[in-house]
C-alpha positions as CSV (number, residue, x, y, z in Angstrom):
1,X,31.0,117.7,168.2
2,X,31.5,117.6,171.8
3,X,33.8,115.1,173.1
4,X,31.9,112.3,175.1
5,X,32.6,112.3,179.3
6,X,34.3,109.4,180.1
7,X,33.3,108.3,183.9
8,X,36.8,107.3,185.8
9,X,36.6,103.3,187.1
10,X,35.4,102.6,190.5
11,X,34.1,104.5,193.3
12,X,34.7,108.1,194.8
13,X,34.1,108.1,198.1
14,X,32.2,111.0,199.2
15,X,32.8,113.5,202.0
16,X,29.6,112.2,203.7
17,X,30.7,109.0,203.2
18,X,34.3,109.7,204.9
19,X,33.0,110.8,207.5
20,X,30.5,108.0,208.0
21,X,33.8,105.5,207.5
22,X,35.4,107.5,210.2
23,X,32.3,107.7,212.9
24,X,32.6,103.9,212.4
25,X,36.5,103.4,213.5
26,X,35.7,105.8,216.1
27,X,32.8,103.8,217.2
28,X,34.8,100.7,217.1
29,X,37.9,102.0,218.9
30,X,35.5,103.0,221.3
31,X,33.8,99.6,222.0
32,X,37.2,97.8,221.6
33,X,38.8,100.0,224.3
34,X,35.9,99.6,226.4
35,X,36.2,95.7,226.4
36,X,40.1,96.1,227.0
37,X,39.6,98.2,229.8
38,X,36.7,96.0,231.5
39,X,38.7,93.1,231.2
40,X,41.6,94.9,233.0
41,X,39.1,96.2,235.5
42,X,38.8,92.0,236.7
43,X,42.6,91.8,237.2
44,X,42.4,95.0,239.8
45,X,43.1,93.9,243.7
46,X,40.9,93.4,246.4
47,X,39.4,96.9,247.4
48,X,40.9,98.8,244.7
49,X,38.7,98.6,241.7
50,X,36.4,101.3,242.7
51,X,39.6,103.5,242.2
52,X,40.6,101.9,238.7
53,X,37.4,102.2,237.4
54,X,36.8,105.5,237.7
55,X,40.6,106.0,236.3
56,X,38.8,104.4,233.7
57,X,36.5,106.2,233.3
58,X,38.1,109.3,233.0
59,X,40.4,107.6,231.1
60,X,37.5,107.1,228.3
61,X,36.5,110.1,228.3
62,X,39.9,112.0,227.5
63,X,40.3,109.2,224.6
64,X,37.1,109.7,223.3
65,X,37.9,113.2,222.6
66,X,40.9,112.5,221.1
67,X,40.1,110.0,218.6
68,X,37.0,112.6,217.5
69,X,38.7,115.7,217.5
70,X,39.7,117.2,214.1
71,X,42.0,119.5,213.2
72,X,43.7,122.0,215.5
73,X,42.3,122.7,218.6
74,X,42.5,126.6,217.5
75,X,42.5,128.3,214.7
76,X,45.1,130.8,214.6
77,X,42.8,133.6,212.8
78,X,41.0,133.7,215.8
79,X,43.4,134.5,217.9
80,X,43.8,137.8,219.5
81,X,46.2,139.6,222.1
82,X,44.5,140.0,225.8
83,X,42.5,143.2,226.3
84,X,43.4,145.8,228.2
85,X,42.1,144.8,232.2
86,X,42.3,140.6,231.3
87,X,45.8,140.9,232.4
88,X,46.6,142.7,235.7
89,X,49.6,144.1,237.0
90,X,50.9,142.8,240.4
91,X,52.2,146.0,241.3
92,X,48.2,147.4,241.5
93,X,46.9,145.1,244.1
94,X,46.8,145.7,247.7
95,X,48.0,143.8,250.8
96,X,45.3,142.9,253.4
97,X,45.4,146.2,256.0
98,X,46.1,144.7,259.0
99,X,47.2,141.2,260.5
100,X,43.3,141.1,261.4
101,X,42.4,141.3,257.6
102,X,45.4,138.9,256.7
103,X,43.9,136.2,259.0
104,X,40.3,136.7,257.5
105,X,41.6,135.8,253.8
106,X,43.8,133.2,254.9
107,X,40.9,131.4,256.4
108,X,39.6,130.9,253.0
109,X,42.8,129.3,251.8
110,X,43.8,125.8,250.8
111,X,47.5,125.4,249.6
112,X,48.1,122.7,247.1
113,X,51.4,121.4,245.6
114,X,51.8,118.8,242.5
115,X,53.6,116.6,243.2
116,X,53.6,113.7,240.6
117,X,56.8,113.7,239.3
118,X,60.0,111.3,239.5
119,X,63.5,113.0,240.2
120,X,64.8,110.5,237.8
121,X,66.2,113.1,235.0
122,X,68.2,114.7,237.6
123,X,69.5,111.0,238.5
124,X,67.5,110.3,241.4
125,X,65.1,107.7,242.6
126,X,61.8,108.2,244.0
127,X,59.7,111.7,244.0
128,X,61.8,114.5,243.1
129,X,60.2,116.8,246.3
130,X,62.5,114.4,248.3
131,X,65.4,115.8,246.6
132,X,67.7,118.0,248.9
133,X,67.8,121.7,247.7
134,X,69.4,123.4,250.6
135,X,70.9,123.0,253.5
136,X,70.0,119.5,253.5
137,X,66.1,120.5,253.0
138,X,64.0,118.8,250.4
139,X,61.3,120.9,248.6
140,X,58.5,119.2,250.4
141,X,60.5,120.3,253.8
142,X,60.7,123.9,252.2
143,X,57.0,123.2,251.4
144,X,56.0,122.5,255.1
145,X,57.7,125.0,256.8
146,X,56.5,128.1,254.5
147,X,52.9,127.1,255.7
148,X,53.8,126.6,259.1
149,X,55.2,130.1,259.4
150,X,52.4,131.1,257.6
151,X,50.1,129.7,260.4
152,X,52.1,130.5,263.2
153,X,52.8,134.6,262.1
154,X,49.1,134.7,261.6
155,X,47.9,132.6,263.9
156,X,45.8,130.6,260.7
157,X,45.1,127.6,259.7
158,X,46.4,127.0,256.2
159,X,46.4,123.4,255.2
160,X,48.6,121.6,252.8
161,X,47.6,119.4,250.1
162,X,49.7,117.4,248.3
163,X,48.9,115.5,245.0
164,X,50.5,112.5,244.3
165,X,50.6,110.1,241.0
166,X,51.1,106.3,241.6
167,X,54.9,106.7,241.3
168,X,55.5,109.2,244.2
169,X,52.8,108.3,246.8
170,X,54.3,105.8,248.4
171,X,57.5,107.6,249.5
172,X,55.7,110.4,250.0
173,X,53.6,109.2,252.2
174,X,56.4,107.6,254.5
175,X,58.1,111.4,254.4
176,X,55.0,113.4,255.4
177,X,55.2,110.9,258.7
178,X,58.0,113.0,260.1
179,X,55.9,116.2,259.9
180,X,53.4,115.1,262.8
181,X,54.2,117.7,265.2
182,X,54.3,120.9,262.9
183,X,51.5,123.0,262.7
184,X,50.5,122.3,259.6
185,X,47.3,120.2,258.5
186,X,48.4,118.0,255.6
187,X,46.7,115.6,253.4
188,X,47.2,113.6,250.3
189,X,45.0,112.4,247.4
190,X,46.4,110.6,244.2
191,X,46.0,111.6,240.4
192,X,44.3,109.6,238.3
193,X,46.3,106.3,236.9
194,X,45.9,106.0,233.1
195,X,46.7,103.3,230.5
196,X,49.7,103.8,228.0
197,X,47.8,103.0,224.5
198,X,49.5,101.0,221.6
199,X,50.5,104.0,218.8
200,X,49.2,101.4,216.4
201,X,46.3,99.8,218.1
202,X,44.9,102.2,220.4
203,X,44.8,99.8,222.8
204,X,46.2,99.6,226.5
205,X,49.6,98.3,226.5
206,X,48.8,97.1,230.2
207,X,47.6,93.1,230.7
208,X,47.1,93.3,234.4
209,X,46.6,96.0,237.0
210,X,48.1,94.1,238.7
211,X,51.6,94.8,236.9
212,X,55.0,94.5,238.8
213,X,56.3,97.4,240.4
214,X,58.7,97.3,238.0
215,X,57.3,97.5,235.0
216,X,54.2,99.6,236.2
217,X,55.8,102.7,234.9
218,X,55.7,101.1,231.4
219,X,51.8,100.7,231.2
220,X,50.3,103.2,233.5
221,X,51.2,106.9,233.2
222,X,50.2,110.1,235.2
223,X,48.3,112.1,232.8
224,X,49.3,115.3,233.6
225,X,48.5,118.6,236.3
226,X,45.3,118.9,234.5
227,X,43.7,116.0,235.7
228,X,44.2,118.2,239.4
229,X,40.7,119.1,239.2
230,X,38.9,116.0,238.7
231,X,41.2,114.0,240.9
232,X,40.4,116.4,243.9
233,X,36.5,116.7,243.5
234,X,36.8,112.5,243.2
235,X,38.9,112.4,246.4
236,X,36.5,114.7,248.6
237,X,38.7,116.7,249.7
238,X,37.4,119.5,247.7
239,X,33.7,119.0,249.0
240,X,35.5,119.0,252.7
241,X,37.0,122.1,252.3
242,X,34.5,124.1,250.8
243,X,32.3,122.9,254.1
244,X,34.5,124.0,256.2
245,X,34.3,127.9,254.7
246,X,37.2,127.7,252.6
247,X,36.8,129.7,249.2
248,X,40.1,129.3,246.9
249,X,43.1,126.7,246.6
250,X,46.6,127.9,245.4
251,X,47.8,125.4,242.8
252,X,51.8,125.3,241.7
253,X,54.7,122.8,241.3
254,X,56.1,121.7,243.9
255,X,59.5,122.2,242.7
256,X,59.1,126.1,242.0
257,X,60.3,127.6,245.2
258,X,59.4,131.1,244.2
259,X,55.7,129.7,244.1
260,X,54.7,131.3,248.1
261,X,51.4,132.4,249.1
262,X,50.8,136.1,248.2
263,X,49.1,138.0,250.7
264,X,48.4,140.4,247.8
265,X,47.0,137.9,245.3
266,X,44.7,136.1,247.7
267,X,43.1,139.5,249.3
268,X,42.5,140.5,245.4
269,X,40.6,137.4,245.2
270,X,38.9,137.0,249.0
271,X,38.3,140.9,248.5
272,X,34.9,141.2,246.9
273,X,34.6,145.1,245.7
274,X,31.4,146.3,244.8
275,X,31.8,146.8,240.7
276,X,32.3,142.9,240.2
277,X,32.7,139.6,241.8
278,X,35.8,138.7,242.4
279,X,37.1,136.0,239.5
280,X,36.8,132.1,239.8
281,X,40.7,131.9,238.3
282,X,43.9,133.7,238.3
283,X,47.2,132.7,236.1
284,X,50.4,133.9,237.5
285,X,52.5,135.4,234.4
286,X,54.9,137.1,233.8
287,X,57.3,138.9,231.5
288,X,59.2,136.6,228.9
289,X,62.7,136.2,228.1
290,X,64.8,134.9,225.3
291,X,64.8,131.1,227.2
292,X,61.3,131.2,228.1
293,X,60.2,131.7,224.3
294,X,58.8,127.6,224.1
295,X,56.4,128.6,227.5
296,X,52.5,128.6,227.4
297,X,51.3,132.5,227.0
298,X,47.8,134.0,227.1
299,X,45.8,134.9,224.4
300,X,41.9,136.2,224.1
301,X,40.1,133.3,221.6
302,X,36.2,133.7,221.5
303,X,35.6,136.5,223.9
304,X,38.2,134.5,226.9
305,X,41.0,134.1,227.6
306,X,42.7,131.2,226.8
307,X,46.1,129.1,227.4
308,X,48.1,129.0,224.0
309,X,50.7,126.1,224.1
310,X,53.7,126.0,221.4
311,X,51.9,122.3,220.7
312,X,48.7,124.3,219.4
313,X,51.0,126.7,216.9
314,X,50.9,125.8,213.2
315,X,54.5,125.4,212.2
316,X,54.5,128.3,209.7
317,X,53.4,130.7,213.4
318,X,55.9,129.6,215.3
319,X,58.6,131.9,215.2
320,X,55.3,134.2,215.5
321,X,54.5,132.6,218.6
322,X,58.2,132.8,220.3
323,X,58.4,136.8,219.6
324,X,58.8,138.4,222.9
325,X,57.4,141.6,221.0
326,X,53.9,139.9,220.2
327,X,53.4,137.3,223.1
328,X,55.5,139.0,226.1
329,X,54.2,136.5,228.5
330,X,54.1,133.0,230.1
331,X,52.8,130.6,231.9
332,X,54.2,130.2,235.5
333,X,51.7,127.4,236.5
334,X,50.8,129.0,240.3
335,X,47.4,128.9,239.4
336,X,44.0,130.1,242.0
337,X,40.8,128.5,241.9
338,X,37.5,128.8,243.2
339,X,36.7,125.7,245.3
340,X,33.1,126.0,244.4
341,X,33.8,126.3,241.2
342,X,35.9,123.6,240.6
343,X,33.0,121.5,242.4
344,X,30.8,122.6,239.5
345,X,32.9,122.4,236.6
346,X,33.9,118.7,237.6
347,X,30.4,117.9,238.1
348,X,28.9,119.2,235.5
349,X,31.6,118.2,232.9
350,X,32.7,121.0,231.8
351,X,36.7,120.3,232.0
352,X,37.1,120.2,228.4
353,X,41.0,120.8,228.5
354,X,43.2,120.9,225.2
355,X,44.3,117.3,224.5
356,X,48.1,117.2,224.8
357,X,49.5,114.3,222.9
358,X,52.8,112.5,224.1
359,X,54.4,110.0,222.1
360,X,56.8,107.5,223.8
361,X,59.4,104.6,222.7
362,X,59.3,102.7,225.6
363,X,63.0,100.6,225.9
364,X,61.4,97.5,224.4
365,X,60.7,99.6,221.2
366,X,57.1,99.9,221.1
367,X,55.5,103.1,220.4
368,X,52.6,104.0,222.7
369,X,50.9,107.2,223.1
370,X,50.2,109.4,226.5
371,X,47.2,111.5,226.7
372,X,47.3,114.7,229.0
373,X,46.1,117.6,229.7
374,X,47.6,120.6,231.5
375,X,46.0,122.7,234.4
376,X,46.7,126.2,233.0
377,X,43.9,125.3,230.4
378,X,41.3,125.3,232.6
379,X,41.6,129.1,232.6
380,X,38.5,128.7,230.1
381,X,36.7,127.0,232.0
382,X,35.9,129.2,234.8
383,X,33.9,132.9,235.1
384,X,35.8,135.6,235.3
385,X,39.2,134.3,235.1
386,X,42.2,136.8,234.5
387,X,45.8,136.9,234.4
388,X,48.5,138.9,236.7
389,X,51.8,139.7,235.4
390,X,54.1,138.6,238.8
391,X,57.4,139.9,239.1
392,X,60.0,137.3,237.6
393,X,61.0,136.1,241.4
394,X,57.9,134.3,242.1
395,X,58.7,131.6,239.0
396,X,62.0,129.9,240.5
397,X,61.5,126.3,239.4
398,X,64.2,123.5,239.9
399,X,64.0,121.4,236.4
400,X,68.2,120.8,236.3
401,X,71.4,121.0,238.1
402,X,71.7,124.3,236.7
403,X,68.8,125.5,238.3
404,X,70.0,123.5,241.8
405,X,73.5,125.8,241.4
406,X,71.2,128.9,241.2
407,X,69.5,128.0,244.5
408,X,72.4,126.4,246.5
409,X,74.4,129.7,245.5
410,X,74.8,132.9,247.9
411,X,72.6,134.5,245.0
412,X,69.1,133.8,248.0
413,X,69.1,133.6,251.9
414,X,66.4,131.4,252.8
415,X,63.9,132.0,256.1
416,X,61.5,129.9,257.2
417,X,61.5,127.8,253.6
418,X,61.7,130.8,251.5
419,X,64.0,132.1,248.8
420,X,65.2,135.7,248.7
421,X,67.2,137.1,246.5
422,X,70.3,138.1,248.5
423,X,70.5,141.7,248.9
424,X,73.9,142.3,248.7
425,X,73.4,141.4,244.3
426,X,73.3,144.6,242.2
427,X,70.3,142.9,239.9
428,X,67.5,141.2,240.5
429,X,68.0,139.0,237.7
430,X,69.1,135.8,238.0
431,X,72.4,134.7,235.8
432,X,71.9,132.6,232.9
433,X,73.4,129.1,233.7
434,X,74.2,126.3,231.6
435,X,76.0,123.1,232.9
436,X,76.9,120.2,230.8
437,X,74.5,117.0,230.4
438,X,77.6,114.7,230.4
439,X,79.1,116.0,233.7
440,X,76.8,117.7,235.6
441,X,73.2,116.6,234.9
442,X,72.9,114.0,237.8
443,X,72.6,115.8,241.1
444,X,75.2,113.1,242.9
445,X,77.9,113.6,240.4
446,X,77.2,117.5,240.2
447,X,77.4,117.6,243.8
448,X,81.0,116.1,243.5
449,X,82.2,118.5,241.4
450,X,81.8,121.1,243.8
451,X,84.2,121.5,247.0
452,X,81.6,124.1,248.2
453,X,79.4,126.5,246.5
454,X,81.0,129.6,244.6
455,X,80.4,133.2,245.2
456,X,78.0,133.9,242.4
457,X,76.9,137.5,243.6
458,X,78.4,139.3,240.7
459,X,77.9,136.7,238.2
460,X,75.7,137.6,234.8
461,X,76.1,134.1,232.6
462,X,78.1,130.8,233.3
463,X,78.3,127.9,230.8
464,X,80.2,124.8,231.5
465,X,81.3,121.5,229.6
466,X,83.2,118.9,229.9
467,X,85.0,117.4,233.4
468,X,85.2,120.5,235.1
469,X,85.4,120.7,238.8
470,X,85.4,123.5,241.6
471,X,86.9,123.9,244.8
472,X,86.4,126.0,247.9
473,X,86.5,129.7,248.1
474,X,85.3,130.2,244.6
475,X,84.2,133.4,243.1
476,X,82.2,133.7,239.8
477,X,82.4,137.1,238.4
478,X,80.3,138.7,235.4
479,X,81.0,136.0,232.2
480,X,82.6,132.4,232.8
481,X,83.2,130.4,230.2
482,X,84.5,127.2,230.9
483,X,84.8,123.8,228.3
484,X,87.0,121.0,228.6
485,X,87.1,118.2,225.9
């Protein structure tokens, strides 16, 4: 005789059901967030609330995607290498043939620089473009006078945009006064201003937006380069360029000084030919090495190509992800747009970027959560997009003093705000450099610690720890190992 079933106590929730009990918490985050934010929206100063709410409410749309999404935002099965043709090689295209040509594809060019970021991991205050990087230059001066050669050689009118986050557009905006008499047309819009969220609650950490300076980078953040695209249809800018006849914008960090306009690149782009149109994107890339292994990398997902972030790798791919032999590119972040397009996308919602999520512990000890996004994503977005494999010089970003010895160093000769590698080096490479965080990582005390800069010509690797110092007439040759304790 069969053994009678025996029911387990209580109630099994079903999948349905889970679901259901999710859509609701969704739901009420949603509504609860949306109170929060409207009471905030009462605290914001005279004239300025137009510009918080619609912080806001991009702001509820990036959240509202976040507290829906599940799972990964790929599925690693469905990831493929690009195709042959998605990726192009730089050393195929073609420059403009004469200064004539030149002029007619830099008419269609707008030049714009992020410029969000603080120089305060380097030890600095204020926007890190205001840093000095050479010969007493800042990267915004290096910034200003590449485009003013630009327009002068060609006789052109190349403007320069720079975006700004709340944090650096004050300063800025006092250091692009000095620039008046250049010929250079610059302007200036800000990223959007987000609320930091409660890990816990959800909910904005903010009470006012009307928050002391000092305490402003605690409950608003900047939520990263790929809210470029909705900032600048929001601002107008983008609208005002495209009537005036300009067709694409060149997008990089201000702080990579190998980031130039390309004659090469933009005439590619400008060029129509008369098998296809020419694409709405481009991603500069270019050929990995053993420290670039963490960067962003192409891949083709659902018949595009698509950004793949190490944040997007299951754990059990990641050493999968890192292999130069597999993904032999990355992301530089100089990235060319179709102003037309971007007009559309923004419009028409259709910048559904992969949700980047950045937990904090601010010095109080609360945990709040940062929601960004990243430009390079957008690459899906647009029709047509492909990538071109750069050569390594055009990716020479400043992130530490190790990367400010590099530049400083006899290793480049600058002209007119740009960085060349000095002839006189056997290799084109540039030497692998590691400074210690205790002695060097602040620019002031790094500066100190050099009587002037060494001969670096012949160098292939440096590392150095502990209090270490230099003086003049210095030459680093091959391998230098140097640690202190």
């Amino acid at each position: 005789m069969a053994a009678p079933s025996v029911k387990p106590m209580g109630h099994r929730r079903k999948t349905s059901d889970t679901r259901m009990f999710k859509e609701l918490l969704n739901r009420d985050a949603l509504t609860c967030l949306d109170s929060e934010l409207n009471k905030l929206l009462k605290t914001a100063p005279p004239g300025a609330d137009n510009v918080f709410k619609k912080d806001f409410e991009g702001f509820t749309k990036l959240f509202s995607r976040y507290i829906q999404q599940e799972g990964p935002s790929v599925e690693w099965e469905k990831i493929n290498l690009v195709p042959d043709g998605a990726v192009k090689s730089y050393d195929d295209l073609s420059m403009p043939v004469s200064k004539d040509a030149a002029q007619a594809v830099l008419s269609k060019l707008v030049v714009v620089k992020l410029n969000g970021g603080l120089g305060t991991s380097m030890g600095c205050t204020g926007p890190k473009s205001l840093i000095s990087v050479r010969n007493d230059l800042t990267f915004l001066d290096l910034n200003v006078q590449q485009i003013e050669n630009l327009n002068n050689m060609y006789d052109v009118d190349v403007p320069l945009v720079v975006m700004n986050s709340f944090n650096t557009d004050e300063d800025t905006a006092k250091a692009l006064r000095k620039y008046t008499g250049f010929r250079v047309k610059i302007y200036s819009f800000n990223q959007s201003r987000y609320p930091r969220i409660n890990k816990e609650t959800l909910m904005p950490i903010a009470s006012s937006c009307t928050e002391k300076q000092d305490t402003d980078e605690e409950v608003w953040y900047p939520p990263g380069h790929g809210d470029f695209y909705e900032s600048f249809v929001n601002s107008g800018l983008c609208k005002q360029f495209i009537d005036e006849g300009k067709t694409y914008c060149f997008l990089s960090n201000i702080d990579n000084l190998g980031a130039t306009v390309d004659l090469k690149i933009l005439n590619f782009l400008v060029s129509e030919t008369s098998n296809s149109s020419p694409p709405e994107f481009i991603m500069e890339v270019t050929d990995k090495t053993r420290g670039d292994v963490k960067g962003g990398t192409l891949c083709w997902y659902e018949e595009k190509l698509r950004l793949l972030e190490i944040a997007q790798v299951p754990k059990e791919h990641v050493d999968e992800f890192k292999s130069i032999n597999k993904f032999k590119i990355f992301n530089t972040n100089n990235l060319w747009a179709n102003l037309k397009a971007i007009q559309r996308n923004a419009t028409n919602n259709m910048f559904q970027l992969e949700i980047i999520i950045n937990p904090k512990t601010l010095d109080n000890g609360l945990n709040i959560v940062q929601l960004e996004t990243a430009a390079g994503a957008a690459i899906k977005t647009f029709e047509g997009s492909v990538g071109i494999n750069v050569p390594r010089s055009r990716f020479l970003p400043v992130k530490k003093t190790s990367d400010l010895l590099i530049v400083m160093s006899n290793l480049y000769t600058m002209k007119h705000g740009t960085l060349v590698m000095n002839p006189n080096r056997m290799f084109q490479s540039v030497p692998l450099c590691k400074l210690g965080d205790n002695h060097f990582s602040k620019v002031q005390e790094f500066l100190r610690r050099f009587a002037g800069m060494p001969d670096m010509l012949e160098l292939d690797h440096i590392t150095v720890s502990g209090d270490v110092t230099f003086g003049k007439g210095v030459s680093l040759k091959v391998w230098v190992v140097s640690i202190t304790v």
